[in-house]
Residue frames relative to the residue before (quaternion, step in Angstrom):
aa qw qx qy qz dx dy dz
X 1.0000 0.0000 0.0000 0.0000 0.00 0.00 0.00
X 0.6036 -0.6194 0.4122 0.2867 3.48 -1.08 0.75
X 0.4625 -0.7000 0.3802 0.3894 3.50 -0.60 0.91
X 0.6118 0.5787 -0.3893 0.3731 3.27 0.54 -0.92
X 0.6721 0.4694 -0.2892 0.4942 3.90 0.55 -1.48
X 0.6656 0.6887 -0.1772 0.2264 4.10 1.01 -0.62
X 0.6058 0.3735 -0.1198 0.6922 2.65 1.90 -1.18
X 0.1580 0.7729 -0.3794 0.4834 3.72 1.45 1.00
X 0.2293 0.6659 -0.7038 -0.0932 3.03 0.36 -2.29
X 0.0824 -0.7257 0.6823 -0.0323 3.95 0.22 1.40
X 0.6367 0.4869 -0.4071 0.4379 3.91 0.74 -0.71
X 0.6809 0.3419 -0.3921 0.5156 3.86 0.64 -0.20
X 0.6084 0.6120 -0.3485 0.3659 3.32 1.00 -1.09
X 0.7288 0.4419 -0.3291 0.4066 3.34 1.04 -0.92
X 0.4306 0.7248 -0.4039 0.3551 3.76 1.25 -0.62
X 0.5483 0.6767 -0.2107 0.4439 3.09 1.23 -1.38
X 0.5992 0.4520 -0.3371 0.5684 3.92 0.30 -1.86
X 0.8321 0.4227 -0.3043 0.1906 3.81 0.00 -1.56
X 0.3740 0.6270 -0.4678 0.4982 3.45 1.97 0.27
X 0.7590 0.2933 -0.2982 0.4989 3.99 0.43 -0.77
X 0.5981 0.5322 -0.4840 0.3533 3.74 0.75 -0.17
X 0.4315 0.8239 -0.1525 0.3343 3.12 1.38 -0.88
X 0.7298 0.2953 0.1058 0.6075 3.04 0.65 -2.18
X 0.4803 0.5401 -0.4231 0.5464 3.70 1.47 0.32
X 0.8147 0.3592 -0.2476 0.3819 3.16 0.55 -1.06
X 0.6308 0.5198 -0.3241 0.4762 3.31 1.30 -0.17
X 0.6623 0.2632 -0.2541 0.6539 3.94 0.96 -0.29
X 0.3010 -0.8185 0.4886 0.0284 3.71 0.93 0.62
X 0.4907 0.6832 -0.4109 0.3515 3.01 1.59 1.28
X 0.1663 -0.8731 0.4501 0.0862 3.60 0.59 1.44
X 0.2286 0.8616 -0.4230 0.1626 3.65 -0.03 0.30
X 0.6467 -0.5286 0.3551 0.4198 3.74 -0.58 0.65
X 0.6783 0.3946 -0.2158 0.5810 3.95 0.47 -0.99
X 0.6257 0.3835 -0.5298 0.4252 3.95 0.86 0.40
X 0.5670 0.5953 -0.3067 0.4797 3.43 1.26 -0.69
X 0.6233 0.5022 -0.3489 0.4875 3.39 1.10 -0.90
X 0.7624 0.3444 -0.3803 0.3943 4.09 0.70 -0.65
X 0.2261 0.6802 -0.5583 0.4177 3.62 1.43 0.57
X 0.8280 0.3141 -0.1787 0.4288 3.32 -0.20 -1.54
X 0.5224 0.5675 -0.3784 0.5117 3.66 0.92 -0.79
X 0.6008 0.6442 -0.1323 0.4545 3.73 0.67 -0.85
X 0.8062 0.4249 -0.0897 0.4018 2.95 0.46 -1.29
X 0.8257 0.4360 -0.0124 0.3578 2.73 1.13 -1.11
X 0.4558 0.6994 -0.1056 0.5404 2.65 2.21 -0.38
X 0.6926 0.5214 -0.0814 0.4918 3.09 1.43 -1.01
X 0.6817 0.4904 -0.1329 0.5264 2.98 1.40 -1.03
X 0.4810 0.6629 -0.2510 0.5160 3.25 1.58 -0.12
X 0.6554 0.6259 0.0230 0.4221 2.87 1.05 -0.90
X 0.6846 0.3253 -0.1047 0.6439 2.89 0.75 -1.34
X 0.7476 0.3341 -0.3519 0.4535 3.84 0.50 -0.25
X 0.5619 0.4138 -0.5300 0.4818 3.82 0.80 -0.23
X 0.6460 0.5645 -0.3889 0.3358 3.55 0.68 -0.63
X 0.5940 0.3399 -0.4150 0.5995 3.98 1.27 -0.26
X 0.4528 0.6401 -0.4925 0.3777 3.86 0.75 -0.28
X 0.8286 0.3398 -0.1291 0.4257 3.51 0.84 -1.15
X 0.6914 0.4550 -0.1073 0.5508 3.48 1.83 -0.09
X 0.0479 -0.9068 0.3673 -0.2014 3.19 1.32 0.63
X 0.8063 0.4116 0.0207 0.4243 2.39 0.47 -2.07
X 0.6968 0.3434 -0.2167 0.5912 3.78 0.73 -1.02
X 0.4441 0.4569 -0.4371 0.6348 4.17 1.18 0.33
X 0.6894 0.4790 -0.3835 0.3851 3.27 0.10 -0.11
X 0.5668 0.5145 -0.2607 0.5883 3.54 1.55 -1.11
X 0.8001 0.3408 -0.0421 0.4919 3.42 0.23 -1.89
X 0.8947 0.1174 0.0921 0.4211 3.79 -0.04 -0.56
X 0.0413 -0.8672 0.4886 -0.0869 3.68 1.33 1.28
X 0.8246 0.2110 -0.3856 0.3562 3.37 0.87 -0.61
X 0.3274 0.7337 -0.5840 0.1155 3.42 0.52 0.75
X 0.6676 -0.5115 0.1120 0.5292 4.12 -0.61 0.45
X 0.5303 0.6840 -0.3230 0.3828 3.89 1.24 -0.95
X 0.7529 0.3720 -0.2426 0.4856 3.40 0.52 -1.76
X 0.7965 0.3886 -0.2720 0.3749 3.25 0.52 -1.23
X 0.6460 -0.6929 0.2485 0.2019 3.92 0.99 0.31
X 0.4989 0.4754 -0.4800 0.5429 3.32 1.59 0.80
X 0.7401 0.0768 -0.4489 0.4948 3.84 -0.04 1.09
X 0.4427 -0.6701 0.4903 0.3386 3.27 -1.06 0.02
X 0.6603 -0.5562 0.3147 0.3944 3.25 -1.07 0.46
X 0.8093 0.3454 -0.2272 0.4173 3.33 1.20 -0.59
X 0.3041 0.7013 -0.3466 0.5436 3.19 1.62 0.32
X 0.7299 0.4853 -0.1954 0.4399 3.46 0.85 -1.21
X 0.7222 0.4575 -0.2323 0.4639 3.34 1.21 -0.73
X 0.5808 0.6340 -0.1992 0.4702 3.38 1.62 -0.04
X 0.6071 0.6187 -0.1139 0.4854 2.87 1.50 -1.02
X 0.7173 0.5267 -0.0916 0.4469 2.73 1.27 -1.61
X 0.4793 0.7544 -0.1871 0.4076 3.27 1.55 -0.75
X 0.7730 0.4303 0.1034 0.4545 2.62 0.94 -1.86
X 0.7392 0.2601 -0.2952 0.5466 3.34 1.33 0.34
X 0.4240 0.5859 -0.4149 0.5521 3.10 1.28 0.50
X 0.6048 0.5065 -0.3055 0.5333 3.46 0.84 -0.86
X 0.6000 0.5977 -0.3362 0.4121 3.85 0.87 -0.86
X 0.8064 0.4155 -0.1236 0.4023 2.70 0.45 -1.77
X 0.5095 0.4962 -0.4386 0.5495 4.20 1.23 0.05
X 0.7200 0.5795 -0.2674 0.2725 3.16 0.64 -0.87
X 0.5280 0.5347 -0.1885 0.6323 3.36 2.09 -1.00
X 0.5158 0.6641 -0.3663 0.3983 3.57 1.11 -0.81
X 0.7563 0.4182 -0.2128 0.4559 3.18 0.54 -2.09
X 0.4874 0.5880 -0.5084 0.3978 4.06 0.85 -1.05
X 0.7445 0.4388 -0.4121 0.2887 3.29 -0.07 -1.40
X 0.5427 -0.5965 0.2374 0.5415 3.24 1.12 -1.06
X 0.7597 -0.3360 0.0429 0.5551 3.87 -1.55 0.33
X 0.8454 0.2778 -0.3772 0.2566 3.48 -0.37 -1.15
X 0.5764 0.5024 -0.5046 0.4010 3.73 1.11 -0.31
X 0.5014 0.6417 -0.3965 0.4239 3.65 0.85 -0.68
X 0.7549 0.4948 -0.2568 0.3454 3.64 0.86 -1.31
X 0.5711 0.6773 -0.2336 0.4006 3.63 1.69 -0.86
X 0.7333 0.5755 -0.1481 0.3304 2.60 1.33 -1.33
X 0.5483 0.5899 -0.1573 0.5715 2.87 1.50 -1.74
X 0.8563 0.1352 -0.1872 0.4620 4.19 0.27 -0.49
X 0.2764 0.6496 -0.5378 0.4609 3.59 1.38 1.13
X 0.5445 0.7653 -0.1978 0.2805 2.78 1.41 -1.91
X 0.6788 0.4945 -0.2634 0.4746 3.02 0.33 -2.34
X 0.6209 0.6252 -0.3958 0.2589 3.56 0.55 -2.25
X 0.7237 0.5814 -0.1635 0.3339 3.37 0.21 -1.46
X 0.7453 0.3682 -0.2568 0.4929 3.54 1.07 -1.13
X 0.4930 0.6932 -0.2555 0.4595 3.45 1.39 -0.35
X 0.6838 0.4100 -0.1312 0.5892 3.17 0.93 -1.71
X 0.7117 0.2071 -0.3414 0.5780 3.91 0.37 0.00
X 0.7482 0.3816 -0.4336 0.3264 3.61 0.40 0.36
X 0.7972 -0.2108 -0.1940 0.5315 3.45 1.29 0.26
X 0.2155 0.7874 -0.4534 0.3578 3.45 1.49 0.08
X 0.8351 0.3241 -0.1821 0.4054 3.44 -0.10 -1.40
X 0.6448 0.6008 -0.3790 0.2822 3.52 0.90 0.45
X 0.4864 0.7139 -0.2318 0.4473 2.49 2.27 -1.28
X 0.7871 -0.4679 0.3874 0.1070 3.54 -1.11 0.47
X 0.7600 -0.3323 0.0444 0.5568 3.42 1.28 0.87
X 0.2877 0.7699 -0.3250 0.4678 3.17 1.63 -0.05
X 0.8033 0.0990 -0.2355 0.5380 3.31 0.25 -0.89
X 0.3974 0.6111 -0.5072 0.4598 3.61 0.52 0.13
X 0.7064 0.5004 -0.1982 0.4597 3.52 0.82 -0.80
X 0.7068 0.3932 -0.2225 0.5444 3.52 1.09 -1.21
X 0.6081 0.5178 -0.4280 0.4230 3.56 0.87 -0.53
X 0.7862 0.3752 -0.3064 0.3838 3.41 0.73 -0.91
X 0.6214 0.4797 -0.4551 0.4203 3.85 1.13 -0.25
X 0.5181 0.5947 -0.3697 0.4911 3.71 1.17 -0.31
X 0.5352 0.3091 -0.3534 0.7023 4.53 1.28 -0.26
X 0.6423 0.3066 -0.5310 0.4599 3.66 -0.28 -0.17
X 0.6695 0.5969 -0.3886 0.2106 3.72 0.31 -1.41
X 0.4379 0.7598 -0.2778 0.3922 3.52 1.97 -0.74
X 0.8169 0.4010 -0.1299 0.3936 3.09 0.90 -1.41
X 0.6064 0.6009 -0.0776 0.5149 3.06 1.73 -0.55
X 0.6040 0.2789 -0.2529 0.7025 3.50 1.60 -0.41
X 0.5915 0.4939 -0.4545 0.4468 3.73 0.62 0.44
X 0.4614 0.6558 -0.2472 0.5440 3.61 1.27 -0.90
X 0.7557 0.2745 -0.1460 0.5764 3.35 0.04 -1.21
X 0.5525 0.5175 -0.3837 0.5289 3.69 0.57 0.12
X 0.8224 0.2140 0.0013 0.5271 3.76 0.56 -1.02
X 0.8262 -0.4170 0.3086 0.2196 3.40 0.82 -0.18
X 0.5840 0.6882 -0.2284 0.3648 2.97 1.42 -0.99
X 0.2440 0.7407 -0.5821 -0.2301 3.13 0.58 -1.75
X 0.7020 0.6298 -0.2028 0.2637 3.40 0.52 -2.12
X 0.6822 0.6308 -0.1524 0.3369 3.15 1.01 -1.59
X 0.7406 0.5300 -0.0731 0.4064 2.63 1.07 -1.81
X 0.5706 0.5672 -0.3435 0.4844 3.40 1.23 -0.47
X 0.6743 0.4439 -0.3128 0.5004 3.89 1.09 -0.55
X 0.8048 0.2608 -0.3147 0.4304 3.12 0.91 -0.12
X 0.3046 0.6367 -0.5016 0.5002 3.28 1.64 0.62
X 0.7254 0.4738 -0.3600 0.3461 3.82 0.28 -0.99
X 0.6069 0.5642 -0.3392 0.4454 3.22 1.16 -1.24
X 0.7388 0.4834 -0.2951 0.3654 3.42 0.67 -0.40
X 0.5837 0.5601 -0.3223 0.4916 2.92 1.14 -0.66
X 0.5706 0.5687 -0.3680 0.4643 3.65 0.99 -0.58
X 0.8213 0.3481 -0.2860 0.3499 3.12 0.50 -0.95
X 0.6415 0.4854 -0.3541 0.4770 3.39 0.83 -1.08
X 0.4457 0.5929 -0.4643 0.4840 4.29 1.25 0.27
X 0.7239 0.4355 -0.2178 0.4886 3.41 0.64 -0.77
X 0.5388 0.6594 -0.2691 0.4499 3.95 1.06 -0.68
X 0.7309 0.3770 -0.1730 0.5420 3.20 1.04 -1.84
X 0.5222 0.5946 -0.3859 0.4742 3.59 0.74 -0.57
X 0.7910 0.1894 -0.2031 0.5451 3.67 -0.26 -0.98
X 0.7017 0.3726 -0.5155 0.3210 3.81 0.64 0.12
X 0.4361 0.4832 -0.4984 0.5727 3.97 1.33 0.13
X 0.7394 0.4333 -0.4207 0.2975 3.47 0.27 -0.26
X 0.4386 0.6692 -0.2718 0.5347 3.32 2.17 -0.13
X 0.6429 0.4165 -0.1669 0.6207 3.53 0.84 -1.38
X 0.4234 0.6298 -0.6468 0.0750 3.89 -0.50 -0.32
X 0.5868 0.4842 -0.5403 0.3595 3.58 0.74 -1.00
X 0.7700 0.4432 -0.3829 0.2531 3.46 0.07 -1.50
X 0.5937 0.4844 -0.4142 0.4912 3.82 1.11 -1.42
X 0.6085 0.4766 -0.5184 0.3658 4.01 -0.17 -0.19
X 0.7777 0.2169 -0.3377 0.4838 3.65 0.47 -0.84
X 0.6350 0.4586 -0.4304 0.4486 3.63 0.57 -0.22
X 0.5250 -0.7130 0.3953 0.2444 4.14 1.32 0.51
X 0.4209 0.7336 -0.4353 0.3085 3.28 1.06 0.88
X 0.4613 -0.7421 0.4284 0.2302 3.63 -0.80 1.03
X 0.2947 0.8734 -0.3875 0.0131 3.25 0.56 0.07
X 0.6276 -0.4295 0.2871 0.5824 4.29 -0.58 0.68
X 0.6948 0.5013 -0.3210 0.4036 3.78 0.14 -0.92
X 0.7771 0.3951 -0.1722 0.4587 3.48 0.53 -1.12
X 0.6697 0.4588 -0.2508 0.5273 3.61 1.38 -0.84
X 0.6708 0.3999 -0.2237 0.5832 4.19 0.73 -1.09
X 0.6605 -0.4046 0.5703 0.2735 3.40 0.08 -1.35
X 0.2322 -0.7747 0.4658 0.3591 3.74 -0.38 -0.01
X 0.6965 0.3315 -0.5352 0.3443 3.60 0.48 0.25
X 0.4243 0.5302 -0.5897 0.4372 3.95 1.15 0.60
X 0.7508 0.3457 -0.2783 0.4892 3.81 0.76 -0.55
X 0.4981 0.3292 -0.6425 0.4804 3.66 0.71 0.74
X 0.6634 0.5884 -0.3940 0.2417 3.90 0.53 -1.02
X 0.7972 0.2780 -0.2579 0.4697 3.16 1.23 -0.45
X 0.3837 0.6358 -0.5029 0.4423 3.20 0.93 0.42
X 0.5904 0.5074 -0.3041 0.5491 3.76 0.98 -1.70
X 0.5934 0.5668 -0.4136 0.3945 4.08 0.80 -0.67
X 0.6032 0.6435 -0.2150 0.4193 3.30 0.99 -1.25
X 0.7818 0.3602 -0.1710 0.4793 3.04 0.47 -1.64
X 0.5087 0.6689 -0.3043 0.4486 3.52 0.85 -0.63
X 0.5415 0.6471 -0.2179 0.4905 3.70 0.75 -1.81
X 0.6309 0.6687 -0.1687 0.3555 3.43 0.31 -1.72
X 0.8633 0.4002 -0.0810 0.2967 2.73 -0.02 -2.12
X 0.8369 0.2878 -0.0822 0.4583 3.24 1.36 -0.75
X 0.5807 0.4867 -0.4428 0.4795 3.18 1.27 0.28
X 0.5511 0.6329 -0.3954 0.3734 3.89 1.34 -1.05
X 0.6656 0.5581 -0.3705 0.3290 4.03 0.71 -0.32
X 0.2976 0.6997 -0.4970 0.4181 3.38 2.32 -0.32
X 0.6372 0.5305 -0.4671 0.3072 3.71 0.03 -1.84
X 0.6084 0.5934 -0.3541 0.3903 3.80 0.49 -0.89
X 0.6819 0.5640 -0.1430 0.4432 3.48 0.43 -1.60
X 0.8536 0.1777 -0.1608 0.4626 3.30 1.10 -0.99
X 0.7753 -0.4924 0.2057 0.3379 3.14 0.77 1.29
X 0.7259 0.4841 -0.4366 0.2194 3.42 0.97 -0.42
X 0.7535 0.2964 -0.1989 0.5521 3.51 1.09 -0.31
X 0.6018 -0.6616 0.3771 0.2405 4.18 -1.18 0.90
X 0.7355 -0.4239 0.2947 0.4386 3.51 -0.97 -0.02
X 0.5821 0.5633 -0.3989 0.4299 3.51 1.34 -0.68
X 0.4446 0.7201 -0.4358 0.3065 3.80 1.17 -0.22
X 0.8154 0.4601 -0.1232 0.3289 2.68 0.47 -2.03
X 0.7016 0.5184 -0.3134 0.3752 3.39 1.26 -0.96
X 0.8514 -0.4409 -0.2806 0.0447 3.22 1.57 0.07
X 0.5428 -0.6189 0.5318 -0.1989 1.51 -0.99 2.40
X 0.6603 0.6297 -0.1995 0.3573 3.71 0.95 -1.37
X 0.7021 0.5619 -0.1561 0.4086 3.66 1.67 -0.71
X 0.6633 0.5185 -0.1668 0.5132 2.46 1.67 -0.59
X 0.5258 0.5392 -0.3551 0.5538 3.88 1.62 -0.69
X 0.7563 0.4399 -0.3253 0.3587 3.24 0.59 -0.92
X 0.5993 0.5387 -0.4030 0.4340 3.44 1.29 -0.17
X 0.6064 0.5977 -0.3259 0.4110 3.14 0.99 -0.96
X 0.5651 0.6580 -0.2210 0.4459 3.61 1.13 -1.36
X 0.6776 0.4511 -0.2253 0.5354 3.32 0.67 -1.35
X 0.7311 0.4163 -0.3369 0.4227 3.99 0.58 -1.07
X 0.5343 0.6661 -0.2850 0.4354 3.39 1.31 -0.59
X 0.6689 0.5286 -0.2602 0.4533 3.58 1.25 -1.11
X 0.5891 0.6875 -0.1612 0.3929 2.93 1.34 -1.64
X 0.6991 0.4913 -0.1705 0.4907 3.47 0.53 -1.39
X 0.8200 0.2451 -0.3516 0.3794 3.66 0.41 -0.86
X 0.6052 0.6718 -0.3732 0.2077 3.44 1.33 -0.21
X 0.7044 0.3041 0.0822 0.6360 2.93 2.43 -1.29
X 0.1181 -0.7862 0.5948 0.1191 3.64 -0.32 0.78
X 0.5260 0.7599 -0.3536 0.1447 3.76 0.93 -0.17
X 0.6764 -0.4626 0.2717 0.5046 3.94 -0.31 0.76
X 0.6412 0.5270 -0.4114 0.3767 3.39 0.87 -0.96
X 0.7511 0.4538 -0.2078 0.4321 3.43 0.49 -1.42
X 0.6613 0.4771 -0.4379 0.3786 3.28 0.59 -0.84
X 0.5973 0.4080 -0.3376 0.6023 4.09 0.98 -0.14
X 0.5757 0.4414 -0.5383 0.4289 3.45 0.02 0.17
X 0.5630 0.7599 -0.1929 0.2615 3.21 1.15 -1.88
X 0.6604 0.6457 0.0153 0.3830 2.71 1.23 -2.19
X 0.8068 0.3015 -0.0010 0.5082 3.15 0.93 -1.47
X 0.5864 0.4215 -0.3880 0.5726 3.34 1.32 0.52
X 0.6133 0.3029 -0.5791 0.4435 3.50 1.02 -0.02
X 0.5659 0.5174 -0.5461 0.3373 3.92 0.20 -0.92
X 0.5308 0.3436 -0.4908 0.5994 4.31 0.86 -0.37
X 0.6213 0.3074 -0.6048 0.3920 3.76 -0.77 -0.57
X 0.5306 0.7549 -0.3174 0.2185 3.58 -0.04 -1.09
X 0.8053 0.1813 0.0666 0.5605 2.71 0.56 -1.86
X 0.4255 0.5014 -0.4960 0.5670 3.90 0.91 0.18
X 0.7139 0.5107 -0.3170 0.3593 4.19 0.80 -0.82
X 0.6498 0.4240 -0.2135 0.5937 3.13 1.41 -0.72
X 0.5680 0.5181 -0.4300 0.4733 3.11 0.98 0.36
X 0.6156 0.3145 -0.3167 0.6495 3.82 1.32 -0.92
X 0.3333 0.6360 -0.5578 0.4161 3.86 0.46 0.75
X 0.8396 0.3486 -0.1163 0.4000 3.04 0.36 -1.63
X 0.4726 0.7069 -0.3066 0.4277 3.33 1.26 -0.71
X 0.7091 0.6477 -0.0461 0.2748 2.80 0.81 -1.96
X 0.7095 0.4675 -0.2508 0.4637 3.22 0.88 -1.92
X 0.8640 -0.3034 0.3329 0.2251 3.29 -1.99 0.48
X 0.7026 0.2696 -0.3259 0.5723 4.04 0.72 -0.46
X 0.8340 0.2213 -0.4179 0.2844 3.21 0.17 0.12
X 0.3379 0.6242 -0.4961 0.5001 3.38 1.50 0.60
X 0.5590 0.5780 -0.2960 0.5156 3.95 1.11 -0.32
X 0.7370 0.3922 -0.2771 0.4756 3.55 0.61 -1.30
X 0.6855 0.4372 -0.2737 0.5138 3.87 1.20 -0.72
């Protein structure tokens, strides 16, 4: 894969688009300026995700050599240029759509360069800003399409999860954040306070996310599944408080990003056109 498109992370970046496709398919409001908060989106994210190796270099080097920085197909300052430069894009797509999506964008932006320049070291803090920045997705799509309301319930749910993710993934990273002097929950509580509350997180989730059903906003095809995905979560939840070792804490990891995305799958299922088509 091209270096440039890599330090992207397009797989997270895209997760992101599937927050406004989502909230498309639920306000079944197809329209040029939804297509426009794809790419806004996208790119935004990807921004992100590369100023954020721009500022981690160094602990990518410990934890994640072959990413493009450590391993020596972009420079370091290349990356921060780049990064620059799609951030600038992506405000700019912000403002098209119009003012207030323009405004999210434009102070997601800031959020993001902050949060990878010292935020994310800080003691749950960035755990926090990472996750209100995935909810904010769903929420600057909403307000794009209409939604607003919606989008806020399924902003929280996210935010729950993608709390729990970051948690057990600092608890992945500790070697590097210790020498690179990062506070992080693991390194500052302990790792079995940061499996317990992760397993909180994931837990949270599981049982509040069947409400969306109850209240009408999503069909029977939700819930059913909806049910693969608790039970994954459940299972990572078990998993995490029994073991705190590297091994598990990637497995962990990589069963929530599947719960996740098996949910946004009973999203779509769920939402109103295709409760029509069935």
């Amino acid at each position: 894969m091209n270096a440039y498109l890599e330090i992207l992370r397009p797989g997270n970046a895209l997760m992101a688009v599937i927050t406004v496709l989502l909230m498309v398919l639920i306000s079944e409001n197809f329209t040029f300026d939804a297509l426009l908060a794809c790419a806004t989106v996208f790119i935004a994210t990807g921004a992100g995700n590369s100023i954020n190796d721009y500022f981690d270099h160094k602990i990518d080097a410990i934890n994640r050599p072959k990413r493009p920085i450590p391993s020596g197909r972009i420079s370091v300052k290349n990356a921060g240029l780049y990064s620059l430069l799609l951030f600038f894009l992506a405000i700019l797509l912000g403002f098209i759509i119009g003012i207030l999506p323009g405004i999210i964008v434009f102070s997601s932006s800031l959020l993001m360069i902050y949060y990878a320049y010292d935020l994310k070291k800080k003691c749950l803090i960035g755990n926090i800003s990472i996750s209100f920045l995935t909810g904010l997705s769903f929420v600057f799509a909403g307000v794009v399409l209409g939604e607003i309301l919606i989008s806020v319930y399924l902003a929280i749910f996210a935010f729950l999860m993608t709390m729990a993710r970051e948690i057990v993934k600092d608890m992945e990273d500790m070697e590097g954040d210790r020498k690179e002097g990062a506070s992080t929950l693991p390194l500052v509580k302990g790792v079995k306070f940061s499996a317990n509350l992760a397993a909180f997180f994931m837990f949270s989730a599981s049982f509040a996310s069947p409400i969306l059903y109850f209240l009408g906003i999503f069909n029977i095809f939700y819930l059913l599944v909806l049910i693969v995905a608790i039970v994954i979560f459940l299972k990572g939840a078990l998993s995490i408080v029994k073991d705190q070792s590297k091994v598990t804490t990637k497995i962990v990891s990589r069963k929530i990003k599947t719960g996740m995305a098996i949910t946004f799958l009973a999203f779509a299922l769920g939402s109103p056109l295709v409760g029509y088509l069935f």
